[in-house]
C-alpha positions in Angstrom: 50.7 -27.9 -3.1 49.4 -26.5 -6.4 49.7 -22.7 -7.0 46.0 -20.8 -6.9 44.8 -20.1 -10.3 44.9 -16.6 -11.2 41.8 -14.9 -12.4 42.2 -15.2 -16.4 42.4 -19.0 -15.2 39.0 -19.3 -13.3 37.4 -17.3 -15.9 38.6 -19.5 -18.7 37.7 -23.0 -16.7 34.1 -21.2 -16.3 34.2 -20.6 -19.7 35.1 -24.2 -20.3 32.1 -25.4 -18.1 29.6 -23.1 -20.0 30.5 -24.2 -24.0 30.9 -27.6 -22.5 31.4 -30.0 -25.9 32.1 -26.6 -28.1 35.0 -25.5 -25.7 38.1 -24.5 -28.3 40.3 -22.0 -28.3 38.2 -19.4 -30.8 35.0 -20.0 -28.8 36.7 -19.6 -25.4 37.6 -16.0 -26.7 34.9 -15.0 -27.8 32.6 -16.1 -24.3 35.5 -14.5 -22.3 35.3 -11.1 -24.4 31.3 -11.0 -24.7 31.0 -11.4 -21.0 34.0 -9.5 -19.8 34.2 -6.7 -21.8 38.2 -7.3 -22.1 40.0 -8.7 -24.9 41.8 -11.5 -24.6 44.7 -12.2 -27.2 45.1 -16.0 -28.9 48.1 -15.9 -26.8 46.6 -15.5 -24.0 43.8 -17.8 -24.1 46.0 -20.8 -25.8 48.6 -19.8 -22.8 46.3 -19.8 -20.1 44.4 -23.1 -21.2 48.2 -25.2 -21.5 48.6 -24.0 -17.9 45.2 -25.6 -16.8 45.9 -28.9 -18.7 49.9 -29.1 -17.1 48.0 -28.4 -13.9 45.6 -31.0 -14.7 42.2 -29.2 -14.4 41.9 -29.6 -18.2 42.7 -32.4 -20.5 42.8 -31.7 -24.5 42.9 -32.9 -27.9 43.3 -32.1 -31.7 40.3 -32.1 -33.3 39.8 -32.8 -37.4 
């Protein structure tokens, strides 16, 4: 059995669902700190999002 995501991991896949096809990392910040108030380091977000891929809620790729 999976572990529960923790709350920066919700709010990032929601984040995900709302910038659908312009979901990246800069982007992702920027929703998540407009709409929570908090700041969220690139660490952070680039952390949290490998979790959600190696837990297979998110799939990536490198863009141009």
């Amino acid at each position: 059995m999976s572990k529960p995501l923790g709350e920066l991991e919700q709010t990032v896949l929601l984040a995900v669902l709302r910038l659908d096809e312009e979901a990246y990392g800069l982007r992702i910040r920027e929703l998540l700190e407009d709409r929570t108030g908090r700041r969220v380091t690139h660490g952070a977000a680039y952390a949290t999002l490998d979790r959600l891929v190696q837990k297979g809620y998110l799939h990536s790729w490198l863009g141009e």
